[in-house]
OpenMM code with the backbone's topology and positions (N, CA, C; nanometers):
from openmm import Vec3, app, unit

residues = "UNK UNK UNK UNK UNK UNK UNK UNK UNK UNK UNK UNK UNK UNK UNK UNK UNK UNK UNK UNK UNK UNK UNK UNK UNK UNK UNK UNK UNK UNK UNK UNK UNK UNK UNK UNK UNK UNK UNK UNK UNK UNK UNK UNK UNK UNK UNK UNK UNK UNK UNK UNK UNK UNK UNK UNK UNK UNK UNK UNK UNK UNK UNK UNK UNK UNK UNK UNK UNK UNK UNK UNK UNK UNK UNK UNK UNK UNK UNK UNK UNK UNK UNK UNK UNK UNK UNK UNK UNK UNK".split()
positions = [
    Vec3(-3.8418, 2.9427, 11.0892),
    Vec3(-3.7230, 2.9120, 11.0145),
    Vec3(-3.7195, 2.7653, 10.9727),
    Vec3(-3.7845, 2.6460, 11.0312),
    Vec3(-3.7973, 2.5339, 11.0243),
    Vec3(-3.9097, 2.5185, 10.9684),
    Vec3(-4.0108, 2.5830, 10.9255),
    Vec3(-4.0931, 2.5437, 10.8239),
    Vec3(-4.0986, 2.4997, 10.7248),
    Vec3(-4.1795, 2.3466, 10.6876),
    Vec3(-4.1713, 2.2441, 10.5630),
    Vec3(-4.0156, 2.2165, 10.5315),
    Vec3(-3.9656, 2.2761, 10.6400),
    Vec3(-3.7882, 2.2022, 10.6276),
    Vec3(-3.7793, 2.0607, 10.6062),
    Vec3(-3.6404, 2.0325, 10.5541),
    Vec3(-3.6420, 1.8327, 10.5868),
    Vec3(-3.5733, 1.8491, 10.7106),
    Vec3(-3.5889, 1.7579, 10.8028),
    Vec3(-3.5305, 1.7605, 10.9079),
    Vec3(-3.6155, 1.8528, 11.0751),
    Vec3(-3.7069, 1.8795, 10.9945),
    Vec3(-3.8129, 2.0122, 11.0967),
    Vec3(-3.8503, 1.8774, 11.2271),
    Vec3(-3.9070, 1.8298, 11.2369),
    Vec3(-3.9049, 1.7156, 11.3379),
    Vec3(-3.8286, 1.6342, 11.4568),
    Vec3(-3.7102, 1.6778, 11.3965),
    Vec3(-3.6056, 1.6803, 11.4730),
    Vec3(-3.5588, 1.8104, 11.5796),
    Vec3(-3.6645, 1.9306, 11.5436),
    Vec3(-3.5842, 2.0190, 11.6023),
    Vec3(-3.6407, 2.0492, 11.7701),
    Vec3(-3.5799, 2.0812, 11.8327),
    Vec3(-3.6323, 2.1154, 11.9864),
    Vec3(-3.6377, 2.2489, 12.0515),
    Vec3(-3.7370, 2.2934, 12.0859),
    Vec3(-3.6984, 2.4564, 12.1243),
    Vec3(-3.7608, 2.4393, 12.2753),
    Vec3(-3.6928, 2.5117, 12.3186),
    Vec3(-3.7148, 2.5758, 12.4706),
    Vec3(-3.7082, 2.7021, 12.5442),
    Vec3(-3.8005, 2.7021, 12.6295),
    Vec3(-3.8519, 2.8557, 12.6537),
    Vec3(-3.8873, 2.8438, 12.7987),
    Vec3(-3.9070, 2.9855, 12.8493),
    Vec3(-3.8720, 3.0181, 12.9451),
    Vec3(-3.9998, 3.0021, 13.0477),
    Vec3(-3.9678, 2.9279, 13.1672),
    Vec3(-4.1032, 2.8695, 13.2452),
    Vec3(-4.0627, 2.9783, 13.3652),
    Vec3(-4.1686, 3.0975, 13.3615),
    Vec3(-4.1794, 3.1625, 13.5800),
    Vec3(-4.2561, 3.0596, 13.6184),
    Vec3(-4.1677, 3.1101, 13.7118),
    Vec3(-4.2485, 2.9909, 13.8372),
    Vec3(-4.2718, 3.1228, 13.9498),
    Vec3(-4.1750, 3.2462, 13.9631),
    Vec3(-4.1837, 3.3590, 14.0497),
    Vec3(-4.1312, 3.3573, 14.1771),
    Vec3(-4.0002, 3.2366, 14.1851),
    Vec3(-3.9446, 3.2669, 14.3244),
    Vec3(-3.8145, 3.2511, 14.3068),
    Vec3(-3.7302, 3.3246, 14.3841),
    Vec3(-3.5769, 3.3645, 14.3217),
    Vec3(-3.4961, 3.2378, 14.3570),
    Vec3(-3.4132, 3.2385, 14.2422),
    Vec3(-3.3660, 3.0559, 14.1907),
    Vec3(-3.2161, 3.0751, 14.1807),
    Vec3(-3.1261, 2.9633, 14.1691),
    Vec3(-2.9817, 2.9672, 14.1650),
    Vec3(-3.0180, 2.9587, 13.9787),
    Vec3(-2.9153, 3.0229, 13.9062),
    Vec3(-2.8848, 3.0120, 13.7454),
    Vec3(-2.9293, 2.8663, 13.7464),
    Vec3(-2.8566, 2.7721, 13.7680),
    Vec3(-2.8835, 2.6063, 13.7619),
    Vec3(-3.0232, 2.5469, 13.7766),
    Vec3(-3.1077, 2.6131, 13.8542),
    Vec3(-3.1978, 2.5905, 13.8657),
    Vec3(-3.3414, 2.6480, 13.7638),
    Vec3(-3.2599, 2.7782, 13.7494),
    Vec3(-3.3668, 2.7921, 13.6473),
    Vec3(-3.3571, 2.7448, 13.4978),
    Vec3(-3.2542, 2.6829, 13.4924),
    Vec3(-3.1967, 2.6078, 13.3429),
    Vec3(-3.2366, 2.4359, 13.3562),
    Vec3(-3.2256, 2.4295, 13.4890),
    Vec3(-3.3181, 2.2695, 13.4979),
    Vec3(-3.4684, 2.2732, 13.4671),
    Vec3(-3.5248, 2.4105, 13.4926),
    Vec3(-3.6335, 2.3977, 13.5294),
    Vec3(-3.6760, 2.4534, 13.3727),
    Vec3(-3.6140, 2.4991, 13.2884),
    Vec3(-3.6492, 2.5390, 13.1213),
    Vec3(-3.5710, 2.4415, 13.0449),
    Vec3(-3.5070, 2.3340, 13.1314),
    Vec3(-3.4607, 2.2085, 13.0345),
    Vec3(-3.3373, 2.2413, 12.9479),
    Vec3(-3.2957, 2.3315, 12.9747),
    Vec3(-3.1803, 2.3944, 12.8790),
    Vec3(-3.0062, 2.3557, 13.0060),
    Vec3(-3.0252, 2.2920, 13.0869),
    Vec3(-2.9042, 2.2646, 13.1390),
    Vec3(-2.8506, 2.1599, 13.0725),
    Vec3(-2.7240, 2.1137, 13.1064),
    Vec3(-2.6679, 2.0217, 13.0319),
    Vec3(-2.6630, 1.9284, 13.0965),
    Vec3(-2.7391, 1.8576, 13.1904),
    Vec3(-2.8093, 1.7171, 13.1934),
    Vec3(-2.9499, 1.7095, 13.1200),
    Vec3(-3.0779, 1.7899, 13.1315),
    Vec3(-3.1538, 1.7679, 13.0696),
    Vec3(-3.1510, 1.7458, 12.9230),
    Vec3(-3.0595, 1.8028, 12.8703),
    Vec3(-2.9837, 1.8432, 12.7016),
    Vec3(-2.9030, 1.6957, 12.6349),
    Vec3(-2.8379, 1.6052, 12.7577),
    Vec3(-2.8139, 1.5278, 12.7231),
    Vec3(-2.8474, 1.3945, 12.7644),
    Vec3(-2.9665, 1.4456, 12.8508),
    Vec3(-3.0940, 1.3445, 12.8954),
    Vec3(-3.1551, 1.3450, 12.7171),
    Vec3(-3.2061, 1.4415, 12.6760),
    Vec3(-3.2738, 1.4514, 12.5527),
    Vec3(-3.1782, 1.3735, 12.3901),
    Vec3(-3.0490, 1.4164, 12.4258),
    Vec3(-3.0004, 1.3468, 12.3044),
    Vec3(-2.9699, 1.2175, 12.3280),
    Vec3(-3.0158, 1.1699, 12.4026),
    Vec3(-3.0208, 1.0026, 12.4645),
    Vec3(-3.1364, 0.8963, 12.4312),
    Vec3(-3.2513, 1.0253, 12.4362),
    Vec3(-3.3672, 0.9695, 12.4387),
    Vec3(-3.4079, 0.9202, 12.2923),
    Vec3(-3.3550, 1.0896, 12.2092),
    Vec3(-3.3578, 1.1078, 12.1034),
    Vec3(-3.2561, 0.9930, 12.0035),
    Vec3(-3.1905, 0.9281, 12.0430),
    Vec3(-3.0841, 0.8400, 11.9497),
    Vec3(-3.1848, 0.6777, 12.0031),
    Vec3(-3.2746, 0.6682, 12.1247),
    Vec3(-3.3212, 0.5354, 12.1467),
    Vec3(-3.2746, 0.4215, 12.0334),
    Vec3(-3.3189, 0.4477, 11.8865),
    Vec3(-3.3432, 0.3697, 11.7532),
    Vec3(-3.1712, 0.3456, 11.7700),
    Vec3(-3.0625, 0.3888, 11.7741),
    Vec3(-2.9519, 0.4142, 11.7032),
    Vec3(-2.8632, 0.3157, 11.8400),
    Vec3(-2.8794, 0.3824, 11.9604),
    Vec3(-2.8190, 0.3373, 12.0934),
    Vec3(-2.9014, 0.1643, 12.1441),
    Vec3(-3.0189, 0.1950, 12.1532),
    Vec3(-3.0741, 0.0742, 12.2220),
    Vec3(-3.0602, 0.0977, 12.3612),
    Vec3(-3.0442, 0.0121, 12.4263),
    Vec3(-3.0769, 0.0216, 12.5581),
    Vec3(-2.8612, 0.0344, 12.6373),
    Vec3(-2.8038, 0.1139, 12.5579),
    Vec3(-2.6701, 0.1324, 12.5941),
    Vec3(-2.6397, 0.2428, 12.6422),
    Vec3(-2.7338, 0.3651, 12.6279),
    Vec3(-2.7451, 0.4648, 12.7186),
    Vec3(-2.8381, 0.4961, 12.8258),
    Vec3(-2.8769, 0.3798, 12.8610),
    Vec3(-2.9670, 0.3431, 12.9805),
    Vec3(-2.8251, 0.4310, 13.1547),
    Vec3(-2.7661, 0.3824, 13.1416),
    Vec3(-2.6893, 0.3907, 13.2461),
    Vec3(-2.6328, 0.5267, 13.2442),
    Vec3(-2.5933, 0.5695, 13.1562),
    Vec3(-2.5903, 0.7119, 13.1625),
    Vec3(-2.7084, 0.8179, 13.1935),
    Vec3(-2.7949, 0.7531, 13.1007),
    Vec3(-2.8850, 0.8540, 13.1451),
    Vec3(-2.9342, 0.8781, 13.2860),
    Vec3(-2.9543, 0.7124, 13.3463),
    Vec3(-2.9528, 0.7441, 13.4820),
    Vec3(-2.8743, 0.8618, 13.5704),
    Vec3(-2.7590, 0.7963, 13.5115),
    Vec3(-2.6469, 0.9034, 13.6259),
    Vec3(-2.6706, 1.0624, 13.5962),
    Vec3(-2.7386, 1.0747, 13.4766),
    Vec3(-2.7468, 1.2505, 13.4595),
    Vec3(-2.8992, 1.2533, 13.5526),
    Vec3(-2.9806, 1.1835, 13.5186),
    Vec3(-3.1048, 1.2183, 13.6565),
    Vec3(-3.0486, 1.2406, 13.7708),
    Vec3(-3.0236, 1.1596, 13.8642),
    Vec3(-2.9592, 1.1370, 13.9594),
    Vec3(-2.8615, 1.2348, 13.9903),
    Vec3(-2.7659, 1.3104, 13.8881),
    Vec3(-2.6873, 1.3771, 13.9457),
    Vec3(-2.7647, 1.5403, 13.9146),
    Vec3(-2.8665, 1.5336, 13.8281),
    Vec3(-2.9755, 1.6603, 13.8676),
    Vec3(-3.0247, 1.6653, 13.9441),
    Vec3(-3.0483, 1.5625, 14.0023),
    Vec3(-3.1419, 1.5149, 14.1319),
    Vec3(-3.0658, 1.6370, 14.2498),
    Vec3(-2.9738, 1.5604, 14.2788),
    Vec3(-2.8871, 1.6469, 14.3110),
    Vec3(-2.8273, 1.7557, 14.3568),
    Vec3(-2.8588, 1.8150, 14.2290),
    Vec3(-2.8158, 1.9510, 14.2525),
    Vec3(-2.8973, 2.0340, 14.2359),
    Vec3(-3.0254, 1.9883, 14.2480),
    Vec3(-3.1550, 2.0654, 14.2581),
    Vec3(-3.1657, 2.0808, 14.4031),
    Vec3(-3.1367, 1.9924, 14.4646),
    Vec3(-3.1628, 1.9500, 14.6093),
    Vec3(-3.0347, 2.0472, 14.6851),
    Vec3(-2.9131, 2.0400, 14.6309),
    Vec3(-2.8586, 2.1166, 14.7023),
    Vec3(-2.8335, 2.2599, 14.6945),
    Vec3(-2.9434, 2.2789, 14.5532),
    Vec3(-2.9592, 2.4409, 14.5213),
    Vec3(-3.0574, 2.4572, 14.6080),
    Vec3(-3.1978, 2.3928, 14.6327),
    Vec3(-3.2831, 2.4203, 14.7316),
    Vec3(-3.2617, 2.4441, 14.8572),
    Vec3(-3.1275, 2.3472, 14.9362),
    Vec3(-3.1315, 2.3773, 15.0635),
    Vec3(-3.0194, 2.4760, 15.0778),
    Vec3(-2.9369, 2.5132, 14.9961),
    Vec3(-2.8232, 2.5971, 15.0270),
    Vec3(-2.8593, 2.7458, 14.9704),
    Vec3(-2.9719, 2.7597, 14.8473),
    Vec3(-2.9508, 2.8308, 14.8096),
    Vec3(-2.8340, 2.9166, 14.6859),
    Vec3(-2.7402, 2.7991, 14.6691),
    Vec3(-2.6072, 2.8115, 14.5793),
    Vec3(-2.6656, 2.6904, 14.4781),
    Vec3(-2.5435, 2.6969, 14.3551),
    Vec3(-2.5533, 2.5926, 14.2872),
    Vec3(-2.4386, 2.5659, 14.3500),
    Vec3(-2.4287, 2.4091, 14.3042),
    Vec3(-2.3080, 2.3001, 14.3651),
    Vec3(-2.1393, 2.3466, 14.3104),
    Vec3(-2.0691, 2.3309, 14.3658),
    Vec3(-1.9179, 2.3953, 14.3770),
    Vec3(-1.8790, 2.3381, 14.1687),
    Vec3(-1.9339, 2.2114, 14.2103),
    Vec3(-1.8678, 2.1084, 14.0588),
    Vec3(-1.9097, 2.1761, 13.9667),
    Vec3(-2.0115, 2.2336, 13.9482),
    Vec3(-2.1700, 2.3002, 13.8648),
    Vec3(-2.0850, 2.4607, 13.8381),
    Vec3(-2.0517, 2.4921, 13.9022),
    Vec3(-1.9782, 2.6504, 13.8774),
    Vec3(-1.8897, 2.6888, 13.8455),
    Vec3(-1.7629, 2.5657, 13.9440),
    Vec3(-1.6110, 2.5789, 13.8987),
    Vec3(-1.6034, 2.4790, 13.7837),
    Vec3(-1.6613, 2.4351, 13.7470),
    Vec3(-1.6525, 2.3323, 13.6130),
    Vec3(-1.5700, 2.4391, 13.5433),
    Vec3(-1.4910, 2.3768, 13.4555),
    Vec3(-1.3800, 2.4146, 13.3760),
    Vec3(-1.3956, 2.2634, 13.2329),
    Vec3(-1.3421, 2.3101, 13.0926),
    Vec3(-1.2846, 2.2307, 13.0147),
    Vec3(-1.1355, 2.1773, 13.0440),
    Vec3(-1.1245, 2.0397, 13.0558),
    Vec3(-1.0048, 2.0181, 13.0726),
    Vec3(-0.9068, 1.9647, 12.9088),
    Vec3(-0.9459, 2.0088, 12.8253),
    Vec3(-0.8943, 2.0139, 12.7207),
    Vec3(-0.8554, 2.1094, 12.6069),
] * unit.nanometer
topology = app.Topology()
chain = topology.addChain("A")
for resn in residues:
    res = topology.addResidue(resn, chain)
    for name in ("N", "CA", "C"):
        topology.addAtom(name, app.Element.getBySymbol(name[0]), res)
């Protein structure tokens, strides 16, 4: 669908990685990059030219808070309470 498009370069697709051992939802969306830290790890990276070094600190905190909740999907077996009951507050 993005073929010889303007704009084709820009686009990002993601797909589905087995690994073959039973995973919390969160985890298998970290692990195919489609969660919404990796997603906005990527549109961070992707603006570098535009941001500069002003989403440095954010981006950290989205590692770090994947960090996280990888770690506490591994040892609990659950994803994290924040990660599930998340709600829009608007």
């Amino acid at each position: 669908m993005t073929y010889k498009r303007k704009g084709q370069n820009l686009m990002r697709v993601r797909g589905y990685k087995e690994k073959g051992n039973i995973d919390t939802p969160l985890e298998l969306a970290i692990r195919n990059e489609t969660d919404r830290y990796s997603l906005a790890i990527l549109a961070i990276d992707s603006l570098k030219s535009v941001l500069g070094n002003k989403g440095s600190s954010t981006r950290e905190y989205l590692l770090n808070t994947r960090t996280a909740a990888m770690n506490y999907a591994y040892e609990t077996g659950q994803d994290p309470d924040n990660y599930v009951n998340w709600t829009w507050d608007y």
